[in-house]
VEXDREN-2710 file (C-alpha; in Angstrom, 1 decimal):
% VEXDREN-2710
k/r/px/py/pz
1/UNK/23.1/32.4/26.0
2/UNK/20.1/31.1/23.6
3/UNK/21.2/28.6/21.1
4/UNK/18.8/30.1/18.8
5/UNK/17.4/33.5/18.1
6/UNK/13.2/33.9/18.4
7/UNK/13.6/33.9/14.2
8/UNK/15.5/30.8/14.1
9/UNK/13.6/28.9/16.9
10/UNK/10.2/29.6/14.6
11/UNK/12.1/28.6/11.9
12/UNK/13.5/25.2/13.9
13/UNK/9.7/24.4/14.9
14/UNK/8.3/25.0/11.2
15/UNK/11.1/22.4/10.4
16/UNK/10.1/19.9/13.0
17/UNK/6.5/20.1/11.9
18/UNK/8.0/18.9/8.5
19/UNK/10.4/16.7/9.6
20/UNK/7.5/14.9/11.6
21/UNK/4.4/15.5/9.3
22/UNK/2.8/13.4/6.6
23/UNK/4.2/15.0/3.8
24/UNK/1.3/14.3/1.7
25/UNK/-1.3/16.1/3.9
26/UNK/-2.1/20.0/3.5
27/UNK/-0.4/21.0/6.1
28/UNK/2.9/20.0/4.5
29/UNK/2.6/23.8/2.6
30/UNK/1.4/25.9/5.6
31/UNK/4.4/24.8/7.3
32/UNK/7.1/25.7/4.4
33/UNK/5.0/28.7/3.9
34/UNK/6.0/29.3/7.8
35/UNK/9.3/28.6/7.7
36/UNK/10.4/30.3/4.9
37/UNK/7.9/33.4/5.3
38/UNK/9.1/36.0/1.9
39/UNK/10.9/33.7/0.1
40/UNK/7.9/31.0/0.1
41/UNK/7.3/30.0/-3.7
42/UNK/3.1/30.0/-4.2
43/UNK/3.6/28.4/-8.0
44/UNK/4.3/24.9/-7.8
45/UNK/3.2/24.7/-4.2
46/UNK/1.0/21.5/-3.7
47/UNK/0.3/18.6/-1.6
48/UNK/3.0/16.9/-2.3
49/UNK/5.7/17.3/-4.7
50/UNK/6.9/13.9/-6.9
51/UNK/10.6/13.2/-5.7
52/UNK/11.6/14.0/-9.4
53/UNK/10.7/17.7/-8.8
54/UNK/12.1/18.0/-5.1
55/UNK/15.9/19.2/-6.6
56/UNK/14.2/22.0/-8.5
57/UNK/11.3/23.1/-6.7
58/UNK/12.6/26.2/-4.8
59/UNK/10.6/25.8/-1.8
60/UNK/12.8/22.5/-0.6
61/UNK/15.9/23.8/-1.9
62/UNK/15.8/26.5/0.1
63/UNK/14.7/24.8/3.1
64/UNK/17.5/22.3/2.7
65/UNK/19.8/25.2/2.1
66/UNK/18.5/27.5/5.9
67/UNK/18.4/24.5/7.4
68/UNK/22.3/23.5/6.9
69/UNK/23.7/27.1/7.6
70/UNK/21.4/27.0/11.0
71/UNK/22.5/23.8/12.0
72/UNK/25.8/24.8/10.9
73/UNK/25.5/28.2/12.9
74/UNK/24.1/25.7/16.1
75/UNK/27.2/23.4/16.2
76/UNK/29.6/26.0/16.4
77/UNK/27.6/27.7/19.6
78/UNK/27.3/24.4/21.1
79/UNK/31.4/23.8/21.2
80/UNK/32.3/24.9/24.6
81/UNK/29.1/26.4/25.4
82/UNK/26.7/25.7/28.3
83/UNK/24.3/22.8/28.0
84/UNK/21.5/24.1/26.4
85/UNK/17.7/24.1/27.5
86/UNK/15.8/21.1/26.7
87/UNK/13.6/22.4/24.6
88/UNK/16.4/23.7/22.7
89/UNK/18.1/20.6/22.3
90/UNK/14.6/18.9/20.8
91/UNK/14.3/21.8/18.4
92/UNK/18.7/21.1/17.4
93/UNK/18.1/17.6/17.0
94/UNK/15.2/17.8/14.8
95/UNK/17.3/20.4/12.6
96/UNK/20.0/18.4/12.8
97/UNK/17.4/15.5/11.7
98/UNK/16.2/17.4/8.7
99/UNK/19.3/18.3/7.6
100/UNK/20.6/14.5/7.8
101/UNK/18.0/13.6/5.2
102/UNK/17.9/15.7/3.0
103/UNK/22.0/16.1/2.6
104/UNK/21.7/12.4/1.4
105/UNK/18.5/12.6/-0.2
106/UNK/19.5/12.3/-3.8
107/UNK/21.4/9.1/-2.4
108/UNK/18.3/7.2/-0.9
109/UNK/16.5/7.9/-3.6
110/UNK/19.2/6.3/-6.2
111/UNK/19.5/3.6/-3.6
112/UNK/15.8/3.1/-4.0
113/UNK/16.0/3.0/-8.2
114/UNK/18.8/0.6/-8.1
115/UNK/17.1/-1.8/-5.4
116/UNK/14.2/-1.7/-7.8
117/UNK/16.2/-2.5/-10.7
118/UNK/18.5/-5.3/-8.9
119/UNK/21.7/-3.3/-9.5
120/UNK/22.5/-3.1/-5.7
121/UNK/25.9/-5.0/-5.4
122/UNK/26.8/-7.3/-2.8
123/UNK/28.5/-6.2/0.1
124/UNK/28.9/-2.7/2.3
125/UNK/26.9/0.6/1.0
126/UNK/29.2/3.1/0.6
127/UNK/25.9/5.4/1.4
128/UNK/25.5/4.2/4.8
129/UNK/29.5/4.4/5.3
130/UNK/29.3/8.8/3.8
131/UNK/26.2/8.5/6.3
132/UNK/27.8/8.1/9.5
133/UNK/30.4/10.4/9.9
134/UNK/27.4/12.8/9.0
135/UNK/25.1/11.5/12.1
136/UNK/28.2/11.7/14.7
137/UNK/28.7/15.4/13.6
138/UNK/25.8/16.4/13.7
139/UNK/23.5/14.9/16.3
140/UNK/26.7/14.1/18.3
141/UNK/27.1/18.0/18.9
142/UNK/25.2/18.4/21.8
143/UNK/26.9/17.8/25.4
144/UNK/26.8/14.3/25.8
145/UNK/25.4/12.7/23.3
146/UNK/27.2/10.2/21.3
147/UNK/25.7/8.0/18.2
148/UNK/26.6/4.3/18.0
149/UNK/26.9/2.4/15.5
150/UNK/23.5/0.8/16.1
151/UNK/21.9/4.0/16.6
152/UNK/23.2/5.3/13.3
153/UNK/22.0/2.1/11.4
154/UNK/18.8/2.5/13.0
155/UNK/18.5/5.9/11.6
156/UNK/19.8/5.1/8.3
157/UNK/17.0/2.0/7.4
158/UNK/14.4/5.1/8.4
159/UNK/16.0/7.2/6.6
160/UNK/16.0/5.0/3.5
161/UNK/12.2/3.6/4.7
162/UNK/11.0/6.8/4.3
163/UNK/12.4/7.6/0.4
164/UNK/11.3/4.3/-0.4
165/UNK/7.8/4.9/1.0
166/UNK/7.4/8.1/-1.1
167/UNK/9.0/7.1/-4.2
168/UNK/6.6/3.9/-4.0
169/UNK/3.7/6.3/-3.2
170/UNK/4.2/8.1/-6.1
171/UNK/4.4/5.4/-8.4
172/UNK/0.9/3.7/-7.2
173/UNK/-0.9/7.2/-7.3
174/UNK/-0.7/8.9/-9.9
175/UNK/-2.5/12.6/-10.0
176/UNK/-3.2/16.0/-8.4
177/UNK/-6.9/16.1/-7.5
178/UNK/-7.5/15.5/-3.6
179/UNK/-9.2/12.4/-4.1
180/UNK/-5.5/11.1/-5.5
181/UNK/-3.7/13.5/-2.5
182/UNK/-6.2/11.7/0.0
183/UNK/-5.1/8.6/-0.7
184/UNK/-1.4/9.1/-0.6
185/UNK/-1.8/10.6/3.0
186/UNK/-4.0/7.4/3.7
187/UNK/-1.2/4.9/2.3
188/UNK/1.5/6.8/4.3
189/UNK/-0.6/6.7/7.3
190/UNK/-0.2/2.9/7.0
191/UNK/3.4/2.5/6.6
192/UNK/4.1/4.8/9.7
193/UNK/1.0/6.0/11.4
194/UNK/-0.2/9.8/12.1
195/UNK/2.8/10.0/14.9
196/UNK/6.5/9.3/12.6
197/UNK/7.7/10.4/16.0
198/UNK/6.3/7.8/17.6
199/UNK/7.0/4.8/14.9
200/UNK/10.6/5.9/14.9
201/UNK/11.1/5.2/18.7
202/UNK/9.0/2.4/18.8
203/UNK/6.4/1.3/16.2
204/UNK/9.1/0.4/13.2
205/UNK/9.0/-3.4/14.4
206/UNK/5.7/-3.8/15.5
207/UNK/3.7/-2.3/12.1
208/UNK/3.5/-6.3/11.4
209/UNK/1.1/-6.5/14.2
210/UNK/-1.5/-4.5/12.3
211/UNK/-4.2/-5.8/9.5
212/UNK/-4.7/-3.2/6.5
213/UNK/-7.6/-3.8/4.5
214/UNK/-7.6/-1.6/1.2
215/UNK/-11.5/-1.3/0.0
216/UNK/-12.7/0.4/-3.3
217/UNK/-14.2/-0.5/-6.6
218/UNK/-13.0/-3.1/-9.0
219/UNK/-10.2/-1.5/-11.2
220/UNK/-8.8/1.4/-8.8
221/UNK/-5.3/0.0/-8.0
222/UNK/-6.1/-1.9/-4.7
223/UNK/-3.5/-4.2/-5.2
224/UNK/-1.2/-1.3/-6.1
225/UNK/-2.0/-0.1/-2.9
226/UNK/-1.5/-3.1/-0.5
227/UNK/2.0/-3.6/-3.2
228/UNK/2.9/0.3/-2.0
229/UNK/2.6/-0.4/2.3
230/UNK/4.0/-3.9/1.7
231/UNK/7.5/-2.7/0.4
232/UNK/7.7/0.2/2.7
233/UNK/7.4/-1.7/5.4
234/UNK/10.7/-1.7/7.9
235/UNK/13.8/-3.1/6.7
236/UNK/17.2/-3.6/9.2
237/UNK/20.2/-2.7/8.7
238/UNK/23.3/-4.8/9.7
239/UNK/25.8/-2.4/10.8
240/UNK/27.9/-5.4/10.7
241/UNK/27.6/-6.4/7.6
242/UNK/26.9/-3.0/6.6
243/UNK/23.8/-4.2/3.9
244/UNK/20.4/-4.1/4.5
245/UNK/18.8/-7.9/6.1
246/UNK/16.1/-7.7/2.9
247/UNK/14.8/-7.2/-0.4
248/UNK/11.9/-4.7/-0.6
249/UNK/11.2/-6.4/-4.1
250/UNK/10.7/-9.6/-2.8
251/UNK/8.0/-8.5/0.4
252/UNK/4.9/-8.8/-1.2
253/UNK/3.4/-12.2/-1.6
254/UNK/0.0/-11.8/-3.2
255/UNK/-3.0/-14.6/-2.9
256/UNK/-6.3/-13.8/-5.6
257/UNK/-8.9/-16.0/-3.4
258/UNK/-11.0/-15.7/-7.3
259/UNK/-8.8/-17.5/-8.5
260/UNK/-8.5/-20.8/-6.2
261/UNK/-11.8/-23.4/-4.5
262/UNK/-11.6/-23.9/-0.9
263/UNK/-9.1/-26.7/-0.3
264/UNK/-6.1/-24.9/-2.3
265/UNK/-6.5/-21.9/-0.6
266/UNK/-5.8/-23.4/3.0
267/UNK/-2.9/-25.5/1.1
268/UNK/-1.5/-22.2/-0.6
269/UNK/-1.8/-20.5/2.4
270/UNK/-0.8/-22.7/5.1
271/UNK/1.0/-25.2/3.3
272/UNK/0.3/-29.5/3.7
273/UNK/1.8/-32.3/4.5
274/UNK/2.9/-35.3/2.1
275/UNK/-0.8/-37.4/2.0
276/UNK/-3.0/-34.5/4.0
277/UNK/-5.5/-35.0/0.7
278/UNK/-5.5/-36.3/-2.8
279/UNK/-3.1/-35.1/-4.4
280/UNK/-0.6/-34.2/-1.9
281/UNK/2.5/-36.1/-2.7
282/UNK/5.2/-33.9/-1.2
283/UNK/5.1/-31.8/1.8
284/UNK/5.1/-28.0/1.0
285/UNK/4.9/-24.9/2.8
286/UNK/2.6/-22.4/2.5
287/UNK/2.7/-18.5/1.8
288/UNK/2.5/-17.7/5.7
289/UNK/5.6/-19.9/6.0
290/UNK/7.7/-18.2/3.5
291/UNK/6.8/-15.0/4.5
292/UNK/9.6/-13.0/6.3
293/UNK/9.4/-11.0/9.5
294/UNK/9.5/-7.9/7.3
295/UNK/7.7/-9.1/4.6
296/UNK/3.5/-9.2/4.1
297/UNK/0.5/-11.7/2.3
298/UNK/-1.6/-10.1/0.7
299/UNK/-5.5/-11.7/0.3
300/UNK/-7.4/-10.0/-2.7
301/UNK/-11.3/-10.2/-2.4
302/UNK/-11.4/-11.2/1.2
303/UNK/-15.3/-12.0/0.9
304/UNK/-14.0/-14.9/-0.7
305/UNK/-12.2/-17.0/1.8
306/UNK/-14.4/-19.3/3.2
307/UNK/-15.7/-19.3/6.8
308/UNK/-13.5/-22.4/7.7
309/UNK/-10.4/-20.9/6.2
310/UNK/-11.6/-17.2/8.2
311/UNK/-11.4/-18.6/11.5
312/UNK/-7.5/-20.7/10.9
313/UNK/-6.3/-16.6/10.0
314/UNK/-8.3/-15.8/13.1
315/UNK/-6.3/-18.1/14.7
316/UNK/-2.6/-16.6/13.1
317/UNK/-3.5/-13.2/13.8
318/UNK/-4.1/-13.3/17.3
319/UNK/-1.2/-15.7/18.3
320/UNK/0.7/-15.2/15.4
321/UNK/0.9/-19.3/15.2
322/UNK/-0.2/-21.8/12.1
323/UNK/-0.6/-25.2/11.1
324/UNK/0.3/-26.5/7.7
325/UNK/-3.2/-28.6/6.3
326/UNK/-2.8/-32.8/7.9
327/UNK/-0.1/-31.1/10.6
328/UNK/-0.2/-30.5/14.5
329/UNK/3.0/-28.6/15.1
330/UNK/2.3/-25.0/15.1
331/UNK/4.7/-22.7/13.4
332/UNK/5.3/-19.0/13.9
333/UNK/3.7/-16.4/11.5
334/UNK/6.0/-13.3/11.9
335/UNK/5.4/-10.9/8.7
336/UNK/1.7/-8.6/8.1
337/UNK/-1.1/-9.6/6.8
338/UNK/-3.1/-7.3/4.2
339/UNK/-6.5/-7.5/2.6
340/UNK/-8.4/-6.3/0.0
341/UNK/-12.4/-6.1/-1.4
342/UNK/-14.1/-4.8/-3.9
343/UNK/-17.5/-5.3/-1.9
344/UNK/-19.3/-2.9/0.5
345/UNK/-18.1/-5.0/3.5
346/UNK/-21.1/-3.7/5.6
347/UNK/-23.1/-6.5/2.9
348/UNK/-20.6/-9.0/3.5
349/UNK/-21.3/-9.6/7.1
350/UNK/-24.8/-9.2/6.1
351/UNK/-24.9/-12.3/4.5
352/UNK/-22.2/-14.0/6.7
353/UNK/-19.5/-13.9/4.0
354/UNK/-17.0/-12.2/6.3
355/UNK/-17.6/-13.7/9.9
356/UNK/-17.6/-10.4/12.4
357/UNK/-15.0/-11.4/14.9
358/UNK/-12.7/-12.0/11.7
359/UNK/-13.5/-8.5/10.2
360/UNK/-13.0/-7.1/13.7
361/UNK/-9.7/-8.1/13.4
362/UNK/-8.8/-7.2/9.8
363/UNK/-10.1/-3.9/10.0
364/UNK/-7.6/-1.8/12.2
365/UNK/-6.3/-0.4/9.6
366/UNK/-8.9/1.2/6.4
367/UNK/-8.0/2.6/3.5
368/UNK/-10.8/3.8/0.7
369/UNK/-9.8/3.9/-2.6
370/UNK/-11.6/6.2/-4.6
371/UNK/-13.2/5.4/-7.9
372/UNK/-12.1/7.0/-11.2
373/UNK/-14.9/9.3/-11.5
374/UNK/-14.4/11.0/-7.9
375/UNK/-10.7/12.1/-8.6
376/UNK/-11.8/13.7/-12.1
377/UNK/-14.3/15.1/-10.4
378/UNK/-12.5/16.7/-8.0
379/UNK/-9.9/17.6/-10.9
380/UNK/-11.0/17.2/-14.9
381/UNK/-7.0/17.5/-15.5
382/UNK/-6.3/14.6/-13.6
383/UNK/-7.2/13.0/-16.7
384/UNK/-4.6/13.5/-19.1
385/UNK/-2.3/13.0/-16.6
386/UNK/-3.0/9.6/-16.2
387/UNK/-3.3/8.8/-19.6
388/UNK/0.3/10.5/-19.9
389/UNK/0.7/8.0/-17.3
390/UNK/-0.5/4.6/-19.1
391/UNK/0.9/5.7/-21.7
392/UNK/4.5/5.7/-20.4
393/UNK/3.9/2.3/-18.5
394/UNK/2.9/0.6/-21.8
395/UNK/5.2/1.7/-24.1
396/UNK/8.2/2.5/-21.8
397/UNK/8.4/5.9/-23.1
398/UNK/5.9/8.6/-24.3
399/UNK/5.7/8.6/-28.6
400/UNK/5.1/12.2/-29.8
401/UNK/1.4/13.1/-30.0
402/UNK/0.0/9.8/-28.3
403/UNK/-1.1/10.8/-25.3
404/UNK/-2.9/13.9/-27.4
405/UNK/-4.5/11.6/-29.2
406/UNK/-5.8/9.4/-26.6
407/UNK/-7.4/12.5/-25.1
408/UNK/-8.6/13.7/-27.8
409/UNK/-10.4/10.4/-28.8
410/UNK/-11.9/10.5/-25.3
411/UNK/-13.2/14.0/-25.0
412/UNK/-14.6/13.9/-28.8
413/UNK/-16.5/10.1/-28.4
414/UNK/-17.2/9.8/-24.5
415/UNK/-17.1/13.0/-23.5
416/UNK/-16.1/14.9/-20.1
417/UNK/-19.4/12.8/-18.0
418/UNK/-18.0/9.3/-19.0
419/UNK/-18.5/7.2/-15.8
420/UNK/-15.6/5.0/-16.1
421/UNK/-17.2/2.0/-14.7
422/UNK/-14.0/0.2/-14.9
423/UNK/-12.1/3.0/-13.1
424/UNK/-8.4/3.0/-13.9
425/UNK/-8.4/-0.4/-15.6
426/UNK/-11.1/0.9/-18.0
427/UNK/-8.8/3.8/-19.3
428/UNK/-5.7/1.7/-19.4
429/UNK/-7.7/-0.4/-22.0
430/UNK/-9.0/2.6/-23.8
431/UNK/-5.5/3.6/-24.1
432/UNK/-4.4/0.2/-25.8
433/UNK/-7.3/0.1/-27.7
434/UNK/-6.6/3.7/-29.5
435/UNK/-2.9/3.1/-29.5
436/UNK/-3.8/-0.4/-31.7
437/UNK/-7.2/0.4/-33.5
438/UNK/-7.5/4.3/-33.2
439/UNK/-10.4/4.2/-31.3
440/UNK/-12.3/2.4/-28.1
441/UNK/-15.9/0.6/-27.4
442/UNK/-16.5/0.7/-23.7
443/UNK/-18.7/-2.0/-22.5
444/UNK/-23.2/-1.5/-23.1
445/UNK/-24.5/0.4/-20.3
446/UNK/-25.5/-1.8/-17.6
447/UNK/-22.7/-4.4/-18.7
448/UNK/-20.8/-3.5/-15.6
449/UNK/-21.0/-7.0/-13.3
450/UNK/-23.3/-6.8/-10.5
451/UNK/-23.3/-8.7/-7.1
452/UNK/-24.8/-12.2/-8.6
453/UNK/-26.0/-12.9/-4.4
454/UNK/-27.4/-9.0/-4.5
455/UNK/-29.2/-9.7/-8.0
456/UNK/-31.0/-13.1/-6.9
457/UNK/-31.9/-11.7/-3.2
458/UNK/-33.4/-8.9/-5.1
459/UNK/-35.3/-11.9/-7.5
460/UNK/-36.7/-13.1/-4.6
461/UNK/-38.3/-10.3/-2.8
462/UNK/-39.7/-9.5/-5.9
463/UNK/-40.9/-13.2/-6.3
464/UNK/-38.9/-13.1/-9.9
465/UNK/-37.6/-16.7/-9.2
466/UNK/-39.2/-20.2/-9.5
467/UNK/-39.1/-22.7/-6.7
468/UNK/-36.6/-24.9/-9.0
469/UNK/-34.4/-21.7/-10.1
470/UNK/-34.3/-20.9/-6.4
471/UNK/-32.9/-24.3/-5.7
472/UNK/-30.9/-24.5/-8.6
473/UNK/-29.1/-20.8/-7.8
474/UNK/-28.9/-21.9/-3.9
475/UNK/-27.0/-25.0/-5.1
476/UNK/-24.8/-23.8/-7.4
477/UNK/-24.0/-20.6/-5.1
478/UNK/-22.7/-23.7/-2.3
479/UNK/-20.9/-25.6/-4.8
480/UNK/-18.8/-21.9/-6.1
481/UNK/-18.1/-21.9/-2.0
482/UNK/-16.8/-25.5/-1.7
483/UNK/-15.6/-26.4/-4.9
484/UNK/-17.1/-29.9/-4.2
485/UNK/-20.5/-31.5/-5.0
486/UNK/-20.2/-34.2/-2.0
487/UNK/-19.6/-30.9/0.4
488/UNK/-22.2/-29.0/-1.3
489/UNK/-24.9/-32.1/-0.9
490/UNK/-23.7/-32.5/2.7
491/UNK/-24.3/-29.0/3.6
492/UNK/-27.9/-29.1/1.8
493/UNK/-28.8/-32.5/3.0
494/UNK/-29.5/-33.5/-0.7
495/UNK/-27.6/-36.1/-2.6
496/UNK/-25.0/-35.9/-4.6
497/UNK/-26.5/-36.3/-8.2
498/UNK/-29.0/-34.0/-7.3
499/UNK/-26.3/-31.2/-6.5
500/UNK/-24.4/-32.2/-9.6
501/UNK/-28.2/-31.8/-11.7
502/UNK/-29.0/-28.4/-10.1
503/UNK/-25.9/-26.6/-10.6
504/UNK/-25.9/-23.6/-13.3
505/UNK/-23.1/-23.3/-15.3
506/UNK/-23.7/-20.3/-17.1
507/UNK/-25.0/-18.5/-13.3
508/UNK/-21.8/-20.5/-12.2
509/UNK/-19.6/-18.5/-14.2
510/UNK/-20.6/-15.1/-13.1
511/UNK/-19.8/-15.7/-9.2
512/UNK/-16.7/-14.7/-7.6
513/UNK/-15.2/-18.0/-7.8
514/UNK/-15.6/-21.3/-9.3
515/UNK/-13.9/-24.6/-8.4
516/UNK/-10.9/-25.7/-11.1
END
């Protein structure tokens, strides 16, 4: 006898398709639509559906809701019952699968607010020990099949994973257009890849393995993004100990290259030895060194790092070894490496700022984060949304007739068109700005900061520079590199005093990043 009727095996395969589906991509609806066929809700029916609205939405409730009684129906079939086909047993285990997570949904996702707030006590999860019992029922139905311990611990940190993924998801993009629905996709194509299938059985432990560089303008969330696949990464769980072997909080270690010259960079990266150069009076270790196997560093305007420092990642990335700065003895780099850039990388390696075999290996992972302007675009109401959004994350809560306000302001002064050079950045300012003074000057048109490399190579094809401003920018564009005038004159093959005459200040200033 079938263990499933011709209704309840297109029903079983609609679910497995979900269960095994980016839940952010299009497709998510055309398979509830399938599965549920009549009783598929149209209003409300989107890309993806914030985990706030999942317990209300009727689409997943009643999904949740077939998928028990079938599952139900399938166990008590299975007792004494012939072996059944193995295409049968895929399409019960997947069911059984779906019905696993979403009986303990509501849990994960508490799990995943307390984590967030700290309030995760020491010792044993009582989820994981209400979770267990549930896996050997279920999955343990079918003829010889038994879950260990192990197996069911496995299942539980992807369980959790993948409510902390979308919860985290969520909270970096904010909005309904596709642009915003894009980008989610993307993200959650970079914690588990198109195949979940696939990364369950054998990916989970290797996603370390992979570079993501995030790309998009200045002000989109980039580092909100690398933030989102850092703590979704893969975390065990001890069935031992019956805890999980990590904090998600603590798994992001950023680096703004901006922000640092050369020789602090290899330091903060790699770490130095007591007397390695001036000023190192104490051995320390690096960000690579402190980073757990589960956790990632995270490098924020890549075109930054300089060559020297490009080839010792080179170096980690391919055999996952490092030296700390005056050191010999390699040590073992075990967590992910992330990236971000602002700049059309195709320009970079133009002008050598990224070296290719270094890109090469940055790049096989992409994600493109779309400007401000594309998403409302796509979707003028995205607009109050986010402003409802900012609004929120400044204040904590929402004060009547704010968020009004601010969208009214915006629409009456800047009007539908406004470009929003400063993407989301820009509009949390406008928001502050209205919130303090009632209204909000955005920047003179052209005020936006340019490339200062594009401007001056521009200059000089159109012979706008002297010989000496030539020198003077070429100089002071070495010294922003090195951060050292008796580098930069060594590089040039001028002296010292010369450098220190010819440097700009006030060009100095506008580069991507001086010396301290």
């Amino acid at each position: 006898m079938a263990l499933f009727s011709d209704d309840e095996r297109a029903f079983a395969e609609a679910v497995g398709g979900l269960l095994w589906g980016n839940p952010f991509q299009p497709r998510r609806v055309e398979l509830e639509r399938e599965a549920l066929g009549p009783e598929f809700s149209e209003e409300g029916a989107e890309d993806s559906i914030h985990p706030r609205l999942e317990a209300q939405h009727p689409n997943p409730v009643r999904l949740a809701s077939r998928a028990e009684a079938l599952v139900e129906a399938a166990r008590t079939r299975l007792k004494g019952g012939p072996a059944p086909a193995e295409e049968e047993a895929r399409l019960y285990g997947d069911l059984a699968l779906f019905h696993l997570y979403h009986r303990r949904r509501e849990g994960f996702s508490l799990l995943v607010r307390e984590a967030r707030e700290g309030r995760i006590k020491p010792g044993p999860l009582p989820l994981f020990q209400e979770f267990l019992p549930d896996a050997e029922r279920f999955l343990g139905a079918l003829p010889g099949r038994r879950i260990t311990t192990g197996e069911g611990a496995h299942l539980f940190a992807c369980f959790f994973q993948s409510r902390r993924a979308f919860h985290l998801i969520f909270q970096c993009v904010v909005g309904r257009s596709r642009p915003a629905a894009r980008l989610r996709a993307a993200i959650w194509e970079s914690i588990f890849t198109h195949d979940l299938r696939r990364y369950r059985a054998t990916l989970f432990d290797r996603m370390g393995d992979f570079t993501t560089l995030v790309t998009g303008p200045t002000g989109t969330g980039k580092e909100g993004v690398a933030r989102a696949i850092a703590q979704s990464r893969y975390i065990p769980f001890d069935p031992g100990t019956r805890a999980f072997g990590a904090d998600f909080n603590g798994l992001f270690l950023p680096l703004s290259l901006d922000a640092l010259p050369e020789p602090l960079i290899e330091s903060a990266l790699f770490g130095h030895r007591r007397g390695a150069f001036i000023g190192a009076t104490e051995d320390r270790a690096g960000l690579l060194e402190g980073c757990p196997r589960a956790g990632s560093v995270f490098l924020d305007e890549i075109g930054s790092l300089p060559a020297s420092v490009q080839v010792r990642l080179l170096r980690v990335l391919n055999e996952r070894t490092f030296t700390r700065v005056g050191e010999t003895r390699g040590r073992p780099f075990s967590g992910k490496f992330l990236a971000a850039t602002r700049a059309d990388t195709a320009a970079l390696l133009r002008r050598g700022d990224l070296r290719e075999d270094f890109y090469y290996r940055i790049c096989s992972d992409l994600v493109a984060v779309p400007s401000l302007r594309e998403r409302l675009d796509d979707d003028p109401e995205e607009l109050p949304l986010l402003v409802s959004h900012l609004v929120r994350r400044t204040l904590g809560e929402e004060p009547p007739g704010l968020a009004e306000e601010v969208r009214a302001w915006i629409e009456g002064s800047l009007g539908a068109d406004y470009p929003w050079p400063g993407n989301q950045r820009e509009l949390e300012q406008c928001v502050r700005n209205v919130l303090v003074r009632g209204e909000y000057r955005p920047p003179p048109e052209g005020a936006a900061p340019s490339d200062p490399f594009e401007e001056t190579s521009r200059a000089l094809r159109d012979g706008r520079l002297s010989a000496d401003e030539a020198l003077n920018r070429y100089c002071t564009w070495v010294y922003a590199r090195t951060g050292s005038y008796v580098e930069t004159a060594r590089r040039l093959s001028l002296d010292r005093r010369t450098v220190k005459a010819r440097v700009d200040p006030s060009w100095l200033r506008s580069l991507p990043r001086r010396p301290r």
